[in-house]
N, CA, C and O of each residue as an XYZ file, in Angstrom:
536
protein
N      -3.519      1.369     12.559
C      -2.769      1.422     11.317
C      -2.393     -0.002     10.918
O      -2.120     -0.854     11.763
N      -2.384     -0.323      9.100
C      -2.478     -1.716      9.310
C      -0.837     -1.894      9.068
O      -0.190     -0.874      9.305
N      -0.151     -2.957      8.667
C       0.919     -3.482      8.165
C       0.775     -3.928      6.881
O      -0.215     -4.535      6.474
N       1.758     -3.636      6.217
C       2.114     -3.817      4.487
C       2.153     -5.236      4.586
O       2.885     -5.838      5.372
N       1.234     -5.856      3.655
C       0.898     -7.402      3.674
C       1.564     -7.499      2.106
O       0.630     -7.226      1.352
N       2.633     -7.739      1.403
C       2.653     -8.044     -0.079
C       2.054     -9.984     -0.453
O       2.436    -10.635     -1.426
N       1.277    -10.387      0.419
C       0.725    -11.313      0.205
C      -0.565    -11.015     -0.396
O      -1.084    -11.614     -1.338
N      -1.098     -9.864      0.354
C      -2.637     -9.506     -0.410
C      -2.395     -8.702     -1.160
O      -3.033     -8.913     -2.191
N      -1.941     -8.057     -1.209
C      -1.464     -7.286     -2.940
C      -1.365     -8.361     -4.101
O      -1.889     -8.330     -5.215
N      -0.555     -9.313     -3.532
C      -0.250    -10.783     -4.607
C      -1.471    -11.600     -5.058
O      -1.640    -12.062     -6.187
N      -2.587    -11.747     -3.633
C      -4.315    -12.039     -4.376
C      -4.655    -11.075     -4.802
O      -5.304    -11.030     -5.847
N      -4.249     -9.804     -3.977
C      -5.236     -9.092     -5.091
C      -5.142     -8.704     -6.778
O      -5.983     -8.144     -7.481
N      -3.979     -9.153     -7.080
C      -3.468     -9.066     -8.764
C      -4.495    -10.042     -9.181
O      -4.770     -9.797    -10.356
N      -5.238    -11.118     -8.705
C      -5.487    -12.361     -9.657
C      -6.715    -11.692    -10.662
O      -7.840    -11.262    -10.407
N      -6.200    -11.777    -11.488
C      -7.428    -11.553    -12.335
C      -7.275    -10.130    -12.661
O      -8.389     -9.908    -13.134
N      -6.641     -9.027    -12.722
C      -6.184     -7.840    -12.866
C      -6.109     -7.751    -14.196
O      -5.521     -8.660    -14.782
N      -6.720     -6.572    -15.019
C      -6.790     -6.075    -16.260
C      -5.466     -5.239    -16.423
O      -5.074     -5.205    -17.589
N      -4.560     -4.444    -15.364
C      -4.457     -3.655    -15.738
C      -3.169     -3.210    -14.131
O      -3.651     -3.804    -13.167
N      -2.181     -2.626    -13.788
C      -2.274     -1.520    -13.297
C      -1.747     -0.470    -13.522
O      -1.008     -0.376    -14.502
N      -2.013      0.795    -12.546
C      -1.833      2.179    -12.445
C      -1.165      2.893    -11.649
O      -1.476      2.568    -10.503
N       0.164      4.309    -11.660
C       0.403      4.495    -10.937
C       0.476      6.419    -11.094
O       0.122      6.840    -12.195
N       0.751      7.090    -10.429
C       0.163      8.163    -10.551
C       1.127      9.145    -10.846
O       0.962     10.221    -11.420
N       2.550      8.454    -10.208
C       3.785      8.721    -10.119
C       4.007      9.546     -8.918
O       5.029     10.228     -8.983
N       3.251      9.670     -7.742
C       3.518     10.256     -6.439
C       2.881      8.990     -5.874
O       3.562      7.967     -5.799
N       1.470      9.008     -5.429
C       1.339      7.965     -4.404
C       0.288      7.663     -4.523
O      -0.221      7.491     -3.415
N      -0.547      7.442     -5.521
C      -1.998      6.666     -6.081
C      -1.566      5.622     -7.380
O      -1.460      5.849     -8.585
N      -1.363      4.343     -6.551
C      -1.199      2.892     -6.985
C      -2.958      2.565     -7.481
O      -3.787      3.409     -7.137
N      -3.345      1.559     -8.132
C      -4.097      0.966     -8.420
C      -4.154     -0.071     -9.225
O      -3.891      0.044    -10.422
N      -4.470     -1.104     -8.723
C      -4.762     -2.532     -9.865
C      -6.595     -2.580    -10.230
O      -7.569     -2.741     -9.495
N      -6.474     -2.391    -11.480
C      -7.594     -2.296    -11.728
C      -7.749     -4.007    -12.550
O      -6.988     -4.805    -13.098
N      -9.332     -3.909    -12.189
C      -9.895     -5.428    -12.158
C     -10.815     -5.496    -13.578
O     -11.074     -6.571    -14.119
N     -11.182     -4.441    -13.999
C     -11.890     -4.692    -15.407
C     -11.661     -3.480    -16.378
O     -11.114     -2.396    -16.176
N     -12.314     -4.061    -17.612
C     -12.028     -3.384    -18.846
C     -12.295     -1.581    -18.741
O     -11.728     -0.526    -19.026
N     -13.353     -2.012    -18.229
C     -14.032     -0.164    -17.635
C     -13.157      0.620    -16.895
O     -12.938      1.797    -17.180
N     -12.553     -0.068    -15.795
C     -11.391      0.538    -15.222
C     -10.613      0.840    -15.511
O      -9.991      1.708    -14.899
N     -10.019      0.061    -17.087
C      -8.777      0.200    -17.648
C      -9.443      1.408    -18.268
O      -9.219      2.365    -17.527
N     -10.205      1.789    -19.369
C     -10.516      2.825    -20.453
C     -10.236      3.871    -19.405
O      -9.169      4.482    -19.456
N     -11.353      4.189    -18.204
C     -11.764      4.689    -17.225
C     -10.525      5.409    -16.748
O     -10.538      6.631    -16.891
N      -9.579      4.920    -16.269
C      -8.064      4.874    -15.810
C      -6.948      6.176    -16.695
O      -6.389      7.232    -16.398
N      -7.128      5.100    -18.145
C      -6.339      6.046    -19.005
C      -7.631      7.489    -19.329
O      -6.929      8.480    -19.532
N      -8.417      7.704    -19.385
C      -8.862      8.635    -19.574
C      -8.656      9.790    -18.825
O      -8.771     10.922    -19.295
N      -8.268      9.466    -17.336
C      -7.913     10.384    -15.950
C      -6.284     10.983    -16.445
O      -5.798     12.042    -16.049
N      -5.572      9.934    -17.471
C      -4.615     10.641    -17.844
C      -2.395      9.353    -17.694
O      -1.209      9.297    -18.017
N      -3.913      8.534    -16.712
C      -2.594      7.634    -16.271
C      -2.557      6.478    -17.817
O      -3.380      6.035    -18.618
N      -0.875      6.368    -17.542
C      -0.286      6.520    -18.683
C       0.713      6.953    -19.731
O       1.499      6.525    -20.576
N       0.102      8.331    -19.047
C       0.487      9.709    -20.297
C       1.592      9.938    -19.766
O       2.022     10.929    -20.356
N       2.860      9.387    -18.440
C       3.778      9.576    -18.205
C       4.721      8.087    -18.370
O       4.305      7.039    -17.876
N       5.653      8.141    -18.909
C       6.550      6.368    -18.725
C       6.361      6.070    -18.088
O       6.043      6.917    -17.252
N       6.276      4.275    -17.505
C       6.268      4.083    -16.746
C       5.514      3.779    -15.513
O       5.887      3.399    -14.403
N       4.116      4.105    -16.110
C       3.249      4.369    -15.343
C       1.774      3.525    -15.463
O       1.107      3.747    -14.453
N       1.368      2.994    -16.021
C       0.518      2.353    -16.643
C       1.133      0.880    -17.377
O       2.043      0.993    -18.199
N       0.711     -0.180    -17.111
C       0.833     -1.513    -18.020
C      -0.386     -2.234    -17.794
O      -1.094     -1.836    -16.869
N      -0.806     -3.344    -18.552
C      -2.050     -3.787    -18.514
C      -1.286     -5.809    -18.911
O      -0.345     -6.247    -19.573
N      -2.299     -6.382    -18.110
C      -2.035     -7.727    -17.905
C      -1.258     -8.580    -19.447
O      -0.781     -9.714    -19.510
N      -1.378     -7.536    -20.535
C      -1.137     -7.790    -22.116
C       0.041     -7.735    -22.026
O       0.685     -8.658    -22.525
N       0.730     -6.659    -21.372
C       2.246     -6.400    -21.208
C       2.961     -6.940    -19.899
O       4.131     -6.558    -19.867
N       2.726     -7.445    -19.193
C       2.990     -7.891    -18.166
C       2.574     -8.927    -17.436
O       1.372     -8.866    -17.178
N       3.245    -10.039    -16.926
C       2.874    -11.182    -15.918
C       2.438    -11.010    -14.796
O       2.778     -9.987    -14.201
N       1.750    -11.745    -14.306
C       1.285    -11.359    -12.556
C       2.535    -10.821    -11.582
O       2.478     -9.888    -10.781
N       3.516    -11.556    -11.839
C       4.657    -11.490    -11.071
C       5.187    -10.436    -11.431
O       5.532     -9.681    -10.522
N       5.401    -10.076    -12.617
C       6.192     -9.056    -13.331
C       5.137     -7.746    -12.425
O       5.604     -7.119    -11.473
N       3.852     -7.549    -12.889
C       2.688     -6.762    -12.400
C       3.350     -6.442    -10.478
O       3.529     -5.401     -9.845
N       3.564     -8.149    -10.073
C       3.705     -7.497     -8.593
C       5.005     -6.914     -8.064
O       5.093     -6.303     -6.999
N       5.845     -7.118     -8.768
C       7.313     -6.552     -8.767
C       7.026     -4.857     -8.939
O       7.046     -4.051     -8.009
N       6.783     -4.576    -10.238
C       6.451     -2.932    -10.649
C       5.602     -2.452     -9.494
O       5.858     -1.313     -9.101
N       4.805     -2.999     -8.988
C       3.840     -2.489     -7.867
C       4.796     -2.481     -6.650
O       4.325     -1.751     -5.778
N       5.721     -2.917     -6.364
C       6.455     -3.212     -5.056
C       7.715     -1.802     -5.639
O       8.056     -0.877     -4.902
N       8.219     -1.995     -7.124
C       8.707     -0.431     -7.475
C       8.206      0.789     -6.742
O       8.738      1.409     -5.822
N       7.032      0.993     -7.375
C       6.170      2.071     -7.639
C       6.140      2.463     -5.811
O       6.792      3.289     -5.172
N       5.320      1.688     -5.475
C       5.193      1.764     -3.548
C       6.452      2.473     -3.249
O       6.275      3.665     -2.998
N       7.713      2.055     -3.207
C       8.994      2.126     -3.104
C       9.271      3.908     -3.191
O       9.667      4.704     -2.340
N       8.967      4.032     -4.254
C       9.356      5.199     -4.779
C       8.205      6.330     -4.941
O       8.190      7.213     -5.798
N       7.414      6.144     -4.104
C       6.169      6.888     -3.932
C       6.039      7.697     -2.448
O       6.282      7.120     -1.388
N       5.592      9.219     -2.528
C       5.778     10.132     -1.485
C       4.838      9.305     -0.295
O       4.048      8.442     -0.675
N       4.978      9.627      1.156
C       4.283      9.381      2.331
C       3.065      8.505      2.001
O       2.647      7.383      2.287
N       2.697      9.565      1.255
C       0.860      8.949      1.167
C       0.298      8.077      0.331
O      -0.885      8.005     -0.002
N       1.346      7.312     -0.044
C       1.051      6.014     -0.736
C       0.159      5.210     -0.270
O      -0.231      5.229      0.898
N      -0.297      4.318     -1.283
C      -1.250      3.130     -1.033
C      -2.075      2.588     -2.461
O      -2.349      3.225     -3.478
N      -2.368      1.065     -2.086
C      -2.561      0.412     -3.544
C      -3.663      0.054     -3.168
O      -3.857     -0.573     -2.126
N      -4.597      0.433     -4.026
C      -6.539     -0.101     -3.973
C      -6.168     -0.900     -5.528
O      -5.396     -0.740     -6.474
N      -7.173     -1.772     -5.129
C      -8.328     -2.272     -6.320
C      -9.273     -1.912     -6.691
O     -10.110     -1.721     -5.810
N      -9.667     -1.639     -8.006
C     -11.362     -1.225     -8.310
C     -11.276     -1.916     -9.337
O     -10.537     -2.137    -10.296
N     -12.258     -2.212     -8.871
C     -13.506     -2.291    -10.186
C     -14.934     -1.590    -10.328
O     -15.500     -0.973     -9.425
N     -15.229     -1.715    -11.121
C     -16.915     -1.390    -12.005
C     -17.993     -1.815    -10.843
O     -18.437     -2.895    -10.453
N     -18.153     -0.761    -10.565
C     -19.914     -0.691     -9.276
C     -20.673      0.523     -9.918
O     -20.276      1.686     -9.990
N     -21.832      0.001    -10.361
C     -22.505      1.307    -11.231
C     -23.607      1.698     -9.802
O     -24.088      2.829     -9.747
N     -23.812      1.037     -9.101
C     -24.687      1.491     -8.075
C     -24.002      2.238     -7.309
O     -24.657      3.269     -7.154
N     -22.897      2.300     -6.656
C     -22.084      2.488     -6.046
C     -20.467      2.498     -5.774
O     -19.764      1.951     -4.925
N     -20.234      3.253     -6.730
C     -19.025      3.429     -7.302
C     -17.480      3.481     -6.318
O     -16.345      3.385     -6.785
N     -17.788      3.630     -5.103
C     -17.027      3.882     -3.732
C     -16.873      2.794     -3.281
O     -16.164      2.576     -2.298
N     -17.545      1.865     -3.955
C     -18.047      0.636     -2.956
C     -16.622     -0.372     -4.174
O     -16.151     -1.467     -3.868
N     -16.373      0.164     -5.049
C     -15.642     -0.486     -6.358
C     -14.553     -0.973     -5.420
O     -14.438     -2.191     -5.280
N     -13.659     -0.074     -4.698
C     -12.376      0.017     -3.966
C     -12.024     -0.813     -3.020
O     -12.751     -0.860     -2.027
N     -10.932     -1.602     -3.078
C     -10.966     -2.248     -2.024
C      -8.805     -2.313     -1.660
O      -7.942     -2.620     -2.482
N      -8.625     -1.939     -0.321
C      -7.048     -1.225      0.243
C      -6.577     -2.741      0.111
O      -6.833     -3.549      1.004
N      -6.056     -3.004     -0.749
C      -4.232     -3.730     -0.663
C      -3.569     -2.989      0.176
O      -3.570     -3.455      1.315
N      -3.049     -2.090      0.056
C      -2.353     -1.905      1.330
C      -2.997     -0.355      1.181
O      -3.162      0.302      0.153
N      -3.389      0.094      2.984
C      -3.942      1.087      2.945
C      -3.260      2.163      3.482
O      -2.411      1.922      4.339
N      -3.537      3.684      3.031
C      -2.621      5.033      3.455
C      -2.550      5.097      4.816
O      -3.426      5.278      5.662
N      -0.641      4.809      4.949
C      -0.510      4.851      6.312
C       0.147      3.820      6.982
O       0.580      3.687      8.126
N       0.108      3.050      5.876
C       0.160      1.295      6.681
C       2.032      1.529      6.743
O       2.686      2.286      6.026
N       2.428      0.827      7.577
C       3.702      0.674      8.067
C       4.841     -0.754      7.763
O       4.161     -1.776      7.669
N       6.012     -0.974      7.633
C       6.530     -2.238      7.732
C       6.064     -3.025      8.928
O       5.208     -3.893      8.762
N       6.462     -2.834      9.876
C       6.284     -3.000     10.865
C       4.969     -2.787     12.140
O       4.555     -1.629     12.198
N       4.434     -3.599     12.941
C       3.683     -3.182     13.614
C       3.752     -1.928     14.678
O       4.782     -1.922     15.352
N       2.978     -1.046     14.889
C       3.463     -0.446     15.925
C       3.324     -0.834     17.204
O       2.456     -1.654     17.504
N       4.618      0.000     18.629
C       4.568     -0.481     19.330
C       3.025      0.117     20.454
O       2.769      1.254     20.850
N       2.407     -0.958     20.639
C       1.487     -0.289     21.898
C       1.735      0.290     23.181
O       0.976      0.243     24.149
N       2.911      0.868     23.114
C       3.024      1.657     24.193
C       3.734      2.667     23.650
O       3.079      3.667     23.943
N       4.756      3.032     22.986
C       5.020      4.058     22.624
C       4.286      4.342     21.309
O       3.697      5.418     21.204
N       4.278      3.678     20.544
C       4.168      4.247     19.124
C       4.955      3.639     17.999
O       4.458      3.138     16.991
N       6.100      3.723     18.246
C       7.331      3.256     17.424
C       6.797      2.258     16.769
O       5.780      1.691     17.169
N       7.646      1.820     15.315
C       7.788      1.163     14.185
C       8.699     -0.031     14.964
O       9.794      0.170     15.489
N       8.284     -0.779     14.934
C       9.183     -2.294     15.123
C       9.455     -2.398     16.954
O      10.180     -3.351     17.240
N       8.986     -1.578     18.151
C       9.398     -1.648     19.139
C       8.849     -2.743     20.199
O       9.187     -3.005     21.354
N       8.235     -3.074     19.661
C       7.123     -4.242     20.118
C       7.162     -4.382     21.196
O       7.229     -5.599     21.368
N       7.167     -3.685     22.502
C       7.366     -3.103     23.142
C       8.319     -3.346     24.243
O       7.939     -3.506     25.403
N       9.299     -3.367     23.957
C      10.498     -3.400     24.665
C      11.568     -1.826     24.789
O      12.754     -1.518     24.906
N      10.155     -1.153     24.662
C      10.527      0.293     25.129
C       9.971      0.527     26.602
O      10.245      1.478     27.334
N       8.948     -0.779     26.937
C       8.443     -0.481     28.486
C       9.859     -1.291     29.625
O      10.053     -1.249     30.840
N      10.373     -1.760     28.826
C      11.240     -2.678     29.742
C      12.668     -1.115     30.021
O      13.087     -0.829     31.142
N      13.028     -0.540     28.997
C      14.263      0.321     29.260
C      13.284      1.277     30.117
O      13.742      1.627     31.205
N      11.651      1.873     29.682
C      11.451      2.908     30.921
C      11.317      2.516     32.101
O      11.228      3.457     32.890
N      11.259      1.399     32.609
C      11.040      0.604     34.058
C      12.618      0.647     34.567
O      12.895      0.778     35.760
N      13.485      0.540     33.671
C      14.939      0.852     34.273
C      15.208      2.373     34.361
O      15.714      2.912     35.345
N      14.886      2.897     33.430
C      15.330      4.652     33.824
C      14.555      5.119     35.045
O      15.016      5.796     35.964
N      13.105      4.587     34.905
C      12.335      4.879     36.393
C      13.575      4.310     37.445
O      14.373      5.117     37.923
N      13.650      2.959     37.732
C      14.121      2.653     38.917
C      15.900      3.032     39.107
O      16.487      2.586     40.093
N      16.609      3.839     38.122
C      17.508      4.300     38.196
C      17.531      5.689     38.894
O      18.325      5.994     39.784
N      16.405      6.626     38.299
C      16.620      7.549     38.999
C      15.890      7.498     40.899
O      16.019      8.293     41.830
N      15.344      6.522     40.810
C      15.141      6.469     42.224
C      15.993      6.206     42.904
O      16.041      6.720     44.022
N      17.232      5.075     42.362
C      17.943      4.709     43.223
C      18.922      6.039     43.355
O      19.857      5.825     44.127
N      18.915      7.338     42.784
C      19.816      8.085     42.515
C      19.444      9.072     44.247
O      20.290      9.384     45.085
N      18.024      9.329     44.296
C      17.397     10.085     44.967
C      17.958      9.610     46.644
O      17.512     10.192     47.632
């Protein structure tokens, strides 16, 4: 699982026509004109709030609303880029931050969000506590 980078979200605006949000959890900065028509035709837009294009908005302004939107978006959030691939249209997409990704790294031994693993150091004491109990 990766970690929320708002540095590559921040390259990935350069040059951005446009972005999109779904109002649950499909972000998108779209990179060309096709994407933009393409975009509003799916419907995004048609709610406040939800749609601005590089005309109405600054890069910065663009990466702020995107750091909104994330914010306030169910579990399954995540922000792609596309653009225009007529050969291969799948291939358009590329994860700014991808479904799933976390603040924090997880820990490799338990799991946990931020534990980096200084959850092996307290189980090495509960181990050698209850031995000394025995």
């Amino acid at each position: 699982m990766s970690v929320i980078d708002w540095d590559e979200v921040d390259s990935g605006l350069v040059g951005a026509k446009a972005i999109a949000f779904d109002t649950c959890h499909k972000i998108y900065v779209l990179m060309d004109d096709e994407q933009v028509a393409e975009t509003r035709g799916y419907g995004y837009g048609d709610e406040p709030d939800s749609f601005y294009t590089c005309d109405e908005m600054s890069h910065s302004e663009m990466l702020e609303k995107l750091k909104e939107w994330f914010g306030k978006s169910c579990a399954l959030k995540f922000i792609q880029a596309v653009e225009t691939n007529h050969t291969d249209p799948n291939a358009g997409y590329t994860d700014l931050i991808e479904q799933g990704a976390t603040k924090y790294e997880l820990c490799y031994i338990c799991g946990a969000e931020g534990c980096e693993g200084e959850c092996e150091d307290e189980d090495d004491y509960e181990d050698e506590d209850e031995e000394d109990e025995e």
